[in-house]
C-alpha positions in Angstrom: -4.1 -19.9 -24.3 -4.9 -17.6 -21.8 -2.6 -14.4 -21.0 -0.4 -14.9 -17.2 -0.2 -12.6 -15.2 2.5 -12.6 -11.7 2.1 -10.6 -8.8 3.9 -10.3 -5.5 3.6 -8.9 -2.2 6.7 -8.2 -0.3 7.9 -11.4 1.8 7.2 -9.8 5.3 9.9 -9.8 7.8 9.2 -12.0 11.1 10.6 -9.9 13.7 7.1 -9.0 14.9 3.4 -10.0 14.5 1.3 -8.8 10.8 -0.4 -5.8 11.8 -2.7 -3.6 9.4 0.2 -2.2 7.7 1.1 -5.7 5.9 -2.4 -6.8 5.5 -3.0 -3.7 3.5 -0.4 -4.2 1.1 -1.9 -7.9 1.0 -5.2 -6.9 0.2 -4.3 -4.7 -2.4 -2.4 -7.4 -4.1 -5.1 -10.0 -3.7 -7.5 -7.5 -5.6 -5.6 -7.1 -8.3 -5.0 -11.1 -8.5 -9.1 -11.4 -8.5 -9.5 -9.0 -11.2 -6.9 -10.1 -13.5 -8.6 -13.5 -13.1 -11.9 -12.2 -13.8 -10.2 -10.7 -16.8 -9.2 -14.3 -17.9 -5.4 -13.7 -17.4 -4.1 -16.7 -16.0 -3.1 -15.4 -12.5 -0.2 -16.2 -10.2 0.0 -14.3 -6.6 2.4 -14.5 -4.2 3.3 -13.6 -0.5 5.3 -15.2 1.7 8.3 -14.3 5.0 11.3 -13.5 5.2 13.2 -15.0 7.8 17.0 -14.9 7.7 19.4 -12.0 9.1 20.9 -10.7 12.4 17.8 -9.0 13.2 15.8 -12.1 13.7 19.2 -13.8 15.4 18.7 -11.4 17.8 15.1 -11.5 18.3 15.1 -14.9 19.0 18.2 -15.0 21.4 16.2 -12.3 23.1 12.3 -14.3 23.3 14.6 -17.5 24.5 13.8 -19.3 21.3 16.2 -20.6 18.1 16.0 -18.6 15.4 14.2 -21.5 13.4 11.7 -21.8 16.4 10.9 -17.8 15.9 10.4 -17.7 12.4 8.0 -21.0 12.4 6.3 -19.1 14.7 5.7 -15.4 13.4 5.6 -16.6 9.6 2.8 -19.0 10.7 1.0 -15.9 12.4 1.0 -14.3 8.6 0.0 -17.2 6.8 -2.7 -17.9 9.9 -4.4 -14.8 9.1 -4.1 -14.3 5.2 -5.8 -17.4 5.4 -8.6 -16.6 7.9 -9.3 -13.7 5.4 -9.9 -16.1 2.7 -6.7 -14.4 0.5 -6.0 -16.0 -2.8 -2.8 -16.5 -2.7 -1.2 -19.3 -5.1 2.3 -19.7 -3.0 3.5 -19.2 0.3 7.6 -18.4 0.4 9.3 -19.4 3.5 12.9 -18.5 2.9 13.9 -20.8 5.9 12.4 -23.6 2.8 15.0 -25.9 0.8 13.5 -25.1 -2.1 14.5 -20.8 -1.5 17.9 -21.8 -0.5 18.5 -23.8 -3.5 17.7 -21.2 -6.0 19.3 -18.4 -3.9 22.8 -20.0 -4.1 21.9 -20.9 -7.7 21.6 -17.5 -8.5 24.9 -16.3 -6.2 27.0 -18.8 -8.6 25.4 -17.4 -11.4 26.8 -14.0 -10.1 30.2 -15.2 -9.2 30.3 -17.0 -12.6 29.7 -13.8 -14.5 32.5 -11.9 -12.6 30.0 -9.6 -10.7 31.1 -10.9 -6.9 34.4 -10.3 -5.8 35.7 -10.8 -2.2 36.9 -7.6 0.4 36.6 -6.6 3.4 33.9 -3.5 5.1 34.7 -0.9 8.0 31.7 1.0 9.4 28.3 1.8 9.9 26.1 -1.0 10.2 22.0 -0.4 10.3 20.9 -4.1 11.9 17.0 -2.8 11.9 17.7 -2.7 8.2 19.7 -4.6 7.3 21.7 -2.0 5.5 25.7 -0.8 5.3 24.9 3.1 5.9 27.4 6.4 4.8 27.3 7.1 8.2 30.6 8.4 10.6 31.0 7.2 14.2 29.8 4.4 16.1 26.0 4.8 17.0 25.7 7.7 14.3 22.1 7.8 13.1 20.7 5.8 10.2 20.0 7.5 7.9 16.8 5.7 6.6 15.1 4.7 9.7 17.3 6.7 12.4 18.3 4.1 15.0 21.8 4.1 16.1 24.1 2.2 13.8 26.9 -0.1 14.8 30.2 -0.3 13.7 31.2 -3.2 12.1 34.7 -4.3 10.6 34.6 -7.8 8.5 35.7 -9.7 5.6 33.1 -9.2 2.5 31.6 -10.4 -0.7 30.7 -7.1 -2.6 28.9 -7.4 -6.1 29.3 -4.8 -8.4 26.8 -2.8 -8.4 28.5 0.4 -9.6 29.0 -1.1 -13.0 25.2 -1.1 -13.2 24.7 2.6 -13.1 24.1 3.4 -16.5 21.8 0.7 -17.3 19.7 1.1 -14.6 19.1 5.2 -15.6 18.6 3.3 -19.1 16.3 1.4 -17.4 14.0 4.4 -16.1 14.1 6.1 -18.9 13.1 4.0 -21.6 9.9 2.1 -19.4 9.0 5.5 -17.5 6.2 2.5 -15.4 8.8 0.4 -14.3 8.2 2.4 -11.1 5.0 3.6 -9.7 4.2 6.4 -9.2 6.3 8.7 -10.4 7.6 10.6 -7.0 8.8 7.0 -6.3 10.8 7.2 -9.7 12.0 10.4 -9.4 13.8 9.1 -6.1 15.2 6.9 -7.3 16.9 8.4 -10.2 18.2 10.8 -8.0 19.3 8.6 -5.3 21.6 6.5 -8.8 22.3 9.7 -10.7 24.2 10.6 -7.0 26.3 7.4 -7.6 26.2 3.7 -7.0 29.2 2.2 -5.1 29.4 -1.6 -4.9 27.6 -3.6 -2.4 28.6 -5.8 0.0 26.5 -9.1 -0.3 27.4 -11.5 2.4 28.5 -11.2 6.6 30.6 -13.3 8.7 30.0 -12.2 11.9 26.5 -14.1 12.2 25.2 -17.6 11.4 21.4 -17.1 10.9 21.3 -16.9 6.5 22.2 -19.0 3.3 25.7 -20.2 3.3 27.9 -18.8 0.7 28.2 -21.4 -1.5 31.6 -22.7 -1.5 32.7 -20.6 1.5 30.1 -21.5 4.3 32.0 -19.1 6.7 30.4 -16.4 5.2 26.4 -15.9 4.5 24.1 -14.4 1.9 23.3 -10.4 2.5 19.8 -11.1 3.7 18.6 -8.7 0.8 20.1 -10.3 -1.8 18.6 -13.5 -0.1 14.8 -12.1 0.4 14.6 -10.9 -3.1 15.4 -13.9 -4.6 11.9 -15.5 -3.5 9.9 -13.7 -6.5 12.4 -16.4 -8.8 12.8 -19.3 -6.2 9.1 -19.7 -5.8 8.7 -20.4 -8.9 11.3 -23.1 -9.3 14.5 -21.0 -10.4 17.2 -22.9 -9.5 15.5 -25.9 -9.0 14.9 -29.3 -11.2 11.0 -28.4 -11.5 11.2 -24.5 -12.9 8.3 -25.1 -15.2 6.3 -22.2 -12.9 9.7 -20.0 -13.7 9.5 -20.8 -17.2 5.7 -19.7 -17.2 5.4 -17.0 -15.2 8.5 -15.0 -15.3 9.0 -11.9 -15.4 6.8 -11.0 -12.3 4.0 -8.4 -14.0 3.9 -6.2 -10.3 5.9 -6.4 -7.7 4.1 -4.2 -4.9 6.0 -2.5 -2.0 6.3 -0.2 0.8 7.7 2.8 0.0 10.5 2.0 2.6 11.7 -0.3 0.5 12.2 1.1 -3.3 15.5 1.2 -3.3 15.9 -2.4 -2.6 13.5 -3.1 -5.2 14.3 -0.6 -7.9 18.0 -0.6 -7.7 19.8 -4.0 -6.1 17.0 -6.5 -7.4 17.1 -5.1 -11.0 21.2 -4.9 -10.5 21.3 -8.6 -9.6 19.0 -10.0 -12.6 21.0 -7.9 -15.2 24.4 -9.2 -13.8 22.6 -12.7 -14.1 21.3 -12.5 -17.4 17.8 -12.9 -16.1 14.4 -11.0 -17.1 13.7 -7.8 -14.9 9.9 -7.4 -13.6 7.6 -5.4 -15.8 6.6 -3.0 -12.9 7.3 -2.0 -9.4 4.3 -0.5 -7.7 4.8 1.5 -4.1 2.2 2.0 -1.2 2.7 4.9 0.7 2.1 4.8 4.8 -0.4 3.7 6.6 -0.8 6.2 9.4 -2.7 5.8 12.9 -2.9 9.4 14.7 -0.9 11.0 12.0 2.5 8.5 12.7 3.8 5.5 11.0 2.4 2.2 13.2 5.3 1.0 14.8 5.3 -1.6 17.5 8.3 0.7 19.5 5.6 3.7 19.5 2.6 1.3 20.3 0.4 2.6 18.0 0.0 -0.6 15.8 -3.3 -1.7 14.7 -4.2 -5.9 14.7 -6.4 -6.9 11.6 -7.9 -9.5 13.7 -9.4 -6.9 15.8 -11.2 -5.4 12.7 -12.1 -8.7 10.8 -14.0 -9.9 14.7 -16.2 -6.3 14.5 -17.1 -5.9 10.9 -15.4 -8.4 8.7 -12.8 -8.9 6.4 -14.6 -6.8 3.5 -15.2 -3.9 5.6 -11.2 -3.7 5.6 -10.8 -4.3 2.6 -12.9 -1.7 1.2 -12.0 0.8 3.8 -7.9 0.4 2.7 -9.2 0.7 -1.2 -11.5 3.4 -0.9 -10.2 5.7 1.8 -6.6 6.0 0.9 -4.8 7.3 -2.7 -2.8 4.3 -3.0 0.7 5.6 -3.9 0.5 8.3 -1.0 0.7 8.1 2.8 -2.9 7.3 4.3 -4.8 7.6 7.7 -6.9 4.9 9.3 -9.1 5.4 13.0 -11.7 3.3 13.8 -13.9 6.5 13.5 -13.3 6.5 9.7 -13.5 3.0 9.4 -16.8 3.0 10.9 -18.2 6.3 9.2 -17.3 4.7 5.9 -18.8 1.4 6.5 -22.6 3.1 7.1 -21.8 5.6 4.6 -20.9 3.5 1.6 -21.7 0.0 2.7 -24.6 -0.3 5.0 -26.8 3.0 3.6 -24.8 2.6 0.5 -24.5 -0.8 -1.7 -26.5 -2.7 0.9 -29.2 -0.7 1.0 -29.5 -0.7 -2.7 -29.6 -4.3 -3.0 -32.1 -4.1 0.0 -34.8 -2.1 -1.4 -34.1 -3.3 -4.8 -34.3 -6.7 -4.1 -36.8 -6.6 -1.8 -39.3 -4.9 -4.1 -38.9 -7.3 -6.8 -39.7 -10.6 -4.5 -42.5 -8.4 -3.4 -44.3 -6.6 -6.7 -42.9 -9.5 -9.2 -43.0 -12.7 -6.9 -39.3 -12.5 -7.0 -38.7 -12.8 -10.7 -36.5 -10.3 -12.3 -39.4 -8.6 -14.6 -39.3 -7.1 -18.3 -38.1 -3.6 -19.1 -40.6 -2.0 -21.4 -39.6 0.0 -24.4 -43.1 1.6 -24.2 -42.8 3.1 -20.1 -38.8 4.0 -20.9 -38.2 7.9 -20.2 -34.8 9.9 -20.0 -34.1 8.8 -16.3 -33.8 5.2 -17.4 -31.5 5.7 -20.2 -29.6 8.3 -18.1 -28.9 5.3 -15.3 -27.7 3.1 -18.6 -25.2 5.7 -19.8 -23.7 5.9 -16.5 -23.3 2.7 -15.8 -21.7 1.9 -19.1 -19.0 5.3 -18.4 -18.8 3.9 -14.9 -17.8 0.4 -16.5 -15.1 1.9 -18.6 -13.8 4.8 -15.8 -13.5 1.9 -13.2 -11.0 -0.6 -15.7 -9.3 2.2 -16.9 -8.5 3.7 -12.7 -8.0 0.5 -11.3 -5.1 -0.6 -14.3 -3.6 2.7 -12.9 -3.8 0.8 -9.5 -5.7 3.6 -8.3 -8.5 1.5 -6.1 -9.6 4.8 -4.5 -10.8 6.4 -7.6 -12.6 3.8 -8.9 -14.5 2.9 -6.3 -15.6 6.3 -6.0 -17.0 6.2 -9.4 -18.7 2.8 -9.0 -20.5 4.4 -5.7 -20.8 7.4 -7.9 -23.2 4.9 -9.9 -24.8 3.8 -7.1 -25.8 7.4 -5.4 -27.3 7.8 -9.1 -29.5 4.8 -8.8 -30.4 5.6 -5.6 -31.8 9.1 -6.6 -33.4 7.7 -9.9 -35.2 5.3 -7.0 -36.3 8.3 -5.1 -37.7 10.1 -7.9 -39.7 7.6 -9.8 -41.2 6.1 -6.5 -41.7 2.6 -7.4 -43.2 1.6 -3.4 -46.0 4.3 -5.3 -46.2 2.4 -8.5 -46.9 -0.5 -6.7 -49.9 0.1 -5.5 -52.0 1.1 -8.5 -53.4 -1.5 -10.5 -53.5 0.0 -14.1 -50.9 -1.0 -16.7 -49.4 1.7 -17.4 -48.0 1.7 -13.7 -47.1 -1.9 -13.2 -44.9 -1.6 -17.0 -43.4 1.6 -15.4 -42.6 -0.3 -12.2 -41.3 -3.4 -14.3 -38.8 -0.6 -16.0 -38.0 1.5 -12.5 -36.9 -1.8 -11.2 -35.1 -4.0 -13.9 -33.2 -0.6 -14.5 -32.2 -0.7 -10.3 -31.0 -4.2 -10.7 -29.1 -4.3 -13.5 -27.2 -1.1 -12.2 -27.0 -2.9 -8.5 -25.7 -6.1 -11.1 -23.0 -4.1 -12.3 -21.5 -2.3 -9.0 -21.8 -5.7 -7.4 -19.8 -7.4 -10.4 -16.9 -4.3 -10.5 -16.6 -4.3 -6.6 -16.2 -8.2 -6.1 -12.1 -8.2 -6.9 -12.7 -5.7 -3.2 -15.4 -7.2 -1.3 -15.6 -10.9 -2.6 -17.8 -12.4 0.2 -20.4 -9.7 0.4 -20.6 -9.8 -3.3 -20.6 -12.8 -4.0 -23.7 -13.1 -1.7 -25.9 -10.2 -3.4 -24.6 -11.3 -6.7 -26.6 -15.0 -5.4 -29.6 -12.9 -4.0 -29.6 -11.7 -7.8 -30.0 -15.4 -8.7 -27.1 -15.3 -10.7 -24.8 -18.3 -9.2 -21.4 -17.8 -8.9 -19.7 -14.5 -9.5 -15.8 -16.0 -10.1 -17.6 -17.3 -13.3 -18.3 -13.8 -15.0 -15.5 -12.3 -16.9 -15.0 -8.8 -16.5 -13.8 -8.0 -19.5 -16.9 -8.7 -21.3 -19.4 -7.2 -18.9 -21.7 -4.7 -20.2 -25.3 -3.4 -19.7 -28.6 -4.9 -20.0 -27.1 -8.6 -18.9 -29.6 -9.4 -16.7 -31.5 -11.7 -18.1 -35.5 -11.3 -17.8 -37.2 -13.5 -15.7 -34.2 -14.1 -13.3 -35.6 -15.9 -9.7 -33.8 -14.2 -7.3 -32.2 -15.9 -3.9 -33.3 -15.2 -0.7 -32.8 -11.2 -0.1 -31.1 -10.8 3.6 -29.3 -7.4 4.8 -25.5 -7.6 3.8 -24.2 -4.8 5.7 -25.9 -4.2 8.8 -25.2 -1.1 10.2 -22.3 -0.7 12.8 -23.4 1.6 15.7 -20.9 3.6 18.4 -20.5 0.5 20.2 -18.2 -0.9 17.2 -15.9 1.6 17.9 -15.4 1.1 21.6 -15.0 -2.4 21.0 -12.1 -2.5 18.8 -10.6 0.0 21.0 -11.0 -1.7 23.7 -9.7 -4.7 21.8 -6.9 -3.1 21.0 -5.7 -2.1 24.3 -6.2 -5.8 25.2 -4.5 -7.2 22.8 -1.2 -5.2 22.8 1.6 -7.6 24.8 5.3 -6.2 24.6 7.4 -7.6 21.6 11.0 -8.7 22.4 13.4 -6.1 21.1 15.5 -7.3 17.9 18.7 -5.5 19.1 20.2 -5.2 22.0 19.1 -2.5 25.2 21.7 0.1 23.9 20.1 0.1 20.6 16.8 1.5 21.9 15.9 4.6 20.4 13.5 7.4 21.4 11.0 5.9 19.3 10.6 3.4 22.3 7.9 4.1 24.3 7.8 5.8 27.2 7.1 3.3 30.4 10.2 1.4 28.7 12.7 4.1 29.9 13.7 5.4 33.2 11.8 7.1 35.1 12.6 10.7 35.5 12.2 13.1 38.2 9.7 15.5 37.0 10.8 19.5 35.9 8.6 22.1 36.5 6.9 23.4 33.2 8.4 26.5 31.6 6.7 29.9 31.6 7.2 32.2 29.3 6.5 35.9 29.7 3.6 37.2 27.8 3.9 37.6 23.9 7.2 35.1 24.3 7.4 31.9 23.8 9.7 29.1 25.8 12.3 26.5 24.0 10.3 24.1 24.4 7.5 26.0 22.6 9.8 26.3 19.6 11.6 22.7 19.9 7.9 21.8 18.6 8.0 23.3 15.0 10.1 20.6 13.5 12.0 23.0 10.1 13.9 20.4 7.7 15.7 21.2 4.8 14.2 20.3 1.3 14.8 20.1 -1.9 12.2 20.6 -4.4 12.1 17.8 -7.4 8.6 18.8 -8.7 6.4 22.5 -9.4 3.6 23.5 -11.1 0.9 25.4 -11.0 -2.3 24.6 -9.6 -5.5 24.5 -12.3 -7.7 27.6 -11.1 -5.6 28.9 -8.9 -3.9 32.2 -9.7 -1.6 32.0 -6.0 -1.5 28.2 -6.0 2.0 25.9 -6.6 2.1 22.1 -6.1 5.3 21.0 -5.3 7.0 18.0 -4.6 10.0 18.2 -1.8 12.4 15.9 -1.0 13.7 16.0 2.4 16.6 13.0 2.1 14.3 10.2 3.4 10.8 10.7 2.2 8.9 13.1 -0.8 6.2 15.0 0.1 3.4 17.1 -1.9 3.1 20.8 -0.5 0.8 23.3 -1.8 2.5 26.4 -1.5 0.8 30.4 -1.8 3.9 31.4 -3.9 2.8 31.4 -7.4 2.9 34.9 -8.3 5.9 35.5 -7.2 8.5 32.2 -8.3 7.9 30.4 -12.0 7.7 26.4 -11.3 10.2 26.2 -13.7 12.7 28.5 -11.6 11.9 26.3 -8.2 13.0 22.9 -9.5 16.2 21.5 -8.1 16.1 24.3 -5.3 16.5 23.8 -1.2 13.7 25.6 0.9 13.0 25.3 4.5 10.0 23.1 5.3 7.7 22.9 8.5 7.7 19.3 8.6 5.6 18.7 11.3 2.5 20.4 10.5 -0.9 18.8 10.3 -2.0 17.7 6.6 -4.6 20.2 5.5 -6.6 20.0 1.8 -6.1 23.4 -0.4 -8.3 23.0 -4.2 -8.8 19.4 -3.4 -4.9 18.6 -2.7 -3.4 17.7 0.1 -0.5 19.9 1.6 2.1 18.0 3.8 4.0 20.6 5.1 4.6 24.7 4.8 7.8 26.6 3.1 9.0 28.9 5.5 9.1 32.3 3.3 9.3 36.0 4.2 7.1 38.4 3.7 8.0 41.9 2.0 5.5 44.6 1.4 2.7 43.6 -0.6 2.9 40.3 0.5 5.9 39.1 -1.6 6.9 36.2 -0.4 10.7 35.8 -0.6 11.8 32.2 0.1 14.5 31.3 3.1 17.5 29.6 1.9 21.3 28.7 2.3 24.7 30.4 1.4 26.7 27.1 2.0 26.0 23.1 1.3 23.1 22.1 3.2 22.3 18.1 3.1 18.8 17.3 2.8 16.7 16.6 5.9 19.2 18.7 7.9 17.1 19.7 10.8 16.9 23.6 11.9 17.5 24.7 15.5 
């Protein structure tokens, strides 16, 4: 019997149309779920909406539509496209479905049951962009996770008991250090525990648009509580048919936005302790996905459509773009530019031009048969392209168990640059046309030794690219590539006298014009969303031919060598603290640090080494320029500057705080 393995996207919330943002947390999740079944794990994957709270009441009341009439609409958008992308998804969650609702108040009674839901009453802040009860002050104070004005909000309560769940959860961290990925992720949220849990409230009164509490339908589930509860309702918790739950419970990944650990890592671990119920082997977080250095956001109108990208280049080019080009764990950029300047680089100059020439010689010097390797024309370069591709066979499982896609791609391309070299210098086009043995044995080596390595890429990359695969893997004349298990893949596989398929270009190369056209896509294709909350909500995130239209003020001049307010209202200083130092390897000035600035963690690489011992910085607030562009310092990335002075010498002598300062606090 095969091993399972469970993974889960987040369900998405159906305020607003998918945008790249989901689809890249979707394609990282459908890559894993093609790998582990390549690996011969028995493989569930799941994605699904999520469709219930005051948000989406809202929403709807606002687009003219019923609430049910919104969601049917938006979650068929998401399921409309994972599907055009060929995903290979298992389940679909609706939590809108009878089945969802069933096990959600299932699992509420199981709560109540066990003592861990009592009933109260709440007064103040309320966060309805995220669904979140805020330790906030005064109405329209500032959330503190996404900054929109709160509301206040006075009404009779369910709370469960979270605070009792403190200890067990720092347990918890401590004793499976992977529960959460990556580690800046877990280091938040032991801080944000270790700072004290109080009990949350779990249901609301003042809106219809949820689960109804069981037994008191006047009140309905917190949509949290409610949304998490798909990763067991899918599967048949609570339900008369829970052999799925039975079978694949615990989940093996869970994979989220950063935006949403604590949800993850604290309430839905919380809730399945209080029920008695398995907690999830792993919770992995994505960082960002950034378009001109901001988050997308469909307020700042900066998101980007997949559709636009799948009509230009196809679903693999995104996929391997999202992989390849971003760390996955940290924030991430995308443009069009890069998208396209990765595609030639890797794809079309890359892996398809590999299989091209490759290919192409065979059908053309060996009638298209895959020919014999002999022992007799073997020299150091062959066995040199053997050895890599067996270390590249072993470095890409071990990076991508890591989930860290970036890195081993880059190795299997690193295997592919190799070949493509080895090509160059033993000149089989050369070989080919001299008509003594010696040549056409050498040739029959150069080549077998080209297609074995292409073999191998195409087999580690197909989890990432299936369709483009899956086609060389048939020019090989190998059949079908879902067949071969991973696990036992090795070198010299390809067996001798192989008839290849028809060799055609895989990648064709994207010229300038791709560009403009998903630009110009883009600006087509972005329509005004209806706001989820009401006009008074609006933030300064909208954008700006939403608000009024102000007079304009004459620019301000400054005298020379001074600089105006508004010059200096630019440099954006927060407050940090940092959770994380140490020296940089080779770099006698160098520290990395890790900062937390209240709502986010960020890596800056900091000149300060000879004058402050990591071990001295930890757990201390600095000032931060928050806003400055990302630049790379020894191969890391900097996200920001601490603000020090200098003494003579060049000392630097870090700015900091006689009294409490919180984190984030801005300076002005």
């Amino acid at each position: 019997m095969s091993k399972k393995f469970y993974i889960t996207t987040p369900i998405y919330y159906v305020n607003a149309r998918p945008h790249i943002g989901h689809t890249y947390t979707t394609i990282a999740c459908d890559t894993v779920a093609r790998r582990q079944r390549m690996m011969g794990y028995d493989t569930y994957f799941l994605t699904g909406t999520d469709e219930h709270g005051q948000k989406i009441e809202r929403a709807a009341q606002a687009a003219g539509k019923t609430p049910q009439q919104l969601t049917d609409e938006v979650s068929g958008e998401f399921r409309a496209l994972w599907d055009r992308m060929k995903l290979s998804y298992d389940d679909y969650i609706r939590t809108t479905s009878d089945r969802h609702k069933e096990g959600v108040q299932t699992l509420w009674r199981q709560l109540r049951d066990k003592g861990h839901i009592y009933k109260g009453s709440y007064s103040g802040q309320y966060c309805v962009y995220d669904e979140l009860y805020v330790d906030v002050v005064g109405p329209g104070a500032p959330c503190p996770e996404c900054g929109r004005p709160t509301e206040t909000v006075q009404e009779e309560n369910y709370f469960f008991k979270l605070s009792a769940f403190q200890e067990q959860l720092l347990e918890l961290y401590t004793q499976q250090p992977d529960f959460i990925r990556p580690e800046t992720r877990r280091n938040e949220v032991i801080s944000f525990v270790r700072s004290g849990l109080r009990d949350l409230s779990v249901s609301r009164s003042t809106f219809k648009w949820g689960i109804p509490v069981p037994d008191d339908p006047g009140h309905v589930i917190y949509v949290w509580l409610d949304a998490l509860a798909n990763y067991i309702t899918a599967l048949g918790y609570g339900q008369a048919d829970d052999a799925k739950y039975k079978k694949y419970w615990p989940a093996d990944v869970h994979m989220i936005g950063k935006e949403i650990v604590r949800f993850h890592c604290v309430y839905w671990p919380a809730f399945l302790l209080a029920a008695g119920l398995p907690l999830p082997k792993s919770i992995v977080a994505h960082g960002w996905l950034l378009f001109e250095e901001n988050k997308m956001s469909k307020s700042r109108g900066n998101i980007v459509r997949s559709e636009t990208i799948l009509d230009v280049l196809g679903a693999d080019a995104l996929r391997y773009f999202l992989l390849r080009e971003i760390v996955f764990g940290q924030d991430g950029s995308f443009s069009f530019d890069a998208l396209v300047q990765r595609y030639n680089s890797d794809l079309a100059n890359g892996l398809g031009n590999l299989a091209s020439r490759t290919l192409t010689m065979i059908s053309r010097y060996f009638k298209g048969e895959v020919p014999y390797p002999s022992a007799t024309a073997k020299n150091a370069s062959d066995d040199a392209i053997a050895e890599a591709a067996r270390k590249t066979i072993a470095d890409f499982h071990a990076n991508f168990a890591q989930y860290q896609f970036s890195r081993a791609l880059e190795t299997a391309w690193g295997l592919v640059a190799a070949v493509d070299k080895y090509i160059v210098e033993n000149e089989p086009w050369a070989l080919g046309e001299k008509q003594d043995e010696g040549s056409r044995t050498r040739l029959a080596t150069v080549l077998y030794t080209a297609a074995e390595a292409l073999r191998i890429v195409t087999a580690l990359a197909h989890p990432v690219m299936p369709e483009a695969t899956g086609k060389i893997w048939t020019q090989l004349g190998l059949g079908n590539i879902r067949e071969l298990n991973l696990h036992e893949l090795q070198w010299g596989q390809l067996k001798l006298g192989t008839r290849l398929g028809e060799v055609q270009a895989v990648f064709p190369r994207a010229d300038k014009s791709a560009i403009e056209r998903m630009q110009k896509m883009e600006e087509q294709g972005r329509a005004p969303v209806a706001e989820s909350k009401p006009e008074e909500n609006k933030t300064a995130e909208t954008k700006s031919e939403d608000k009024p239209k102000a007079v304009a003020k004459p620019a301000a001049v400054a005298p020379e060598g001074k600089i105006t307010i508004d010059d200096f209202a630019k440099i954006d200083l927060r407050v940090a603290q940092v959770k994380v130092a140490e020296k940089v390897p080779n770099a006698d000035k160098l520290l990395r640090l890790e900062v937390d600035l209240g709502y986010e963690t960020r890596q800056i690489v900091a000149g300060i080494a000879e004058a402050y011992a990591p071990e001295a910085l930890v757990g201390r607030k600095v000032v931060i320029v928050a806003n400055l562009a990302p630049r790379k310092l020894r191969g890391l990335e900097s996200n920001g500057m601490i603000v020090a002075a200098s003494l003579e010498g060049g000392k630097p002598v870090l700015a900091a705080f006689l009294e409490e300062v919180p984190l984030g606090a801005r300076l002005k």
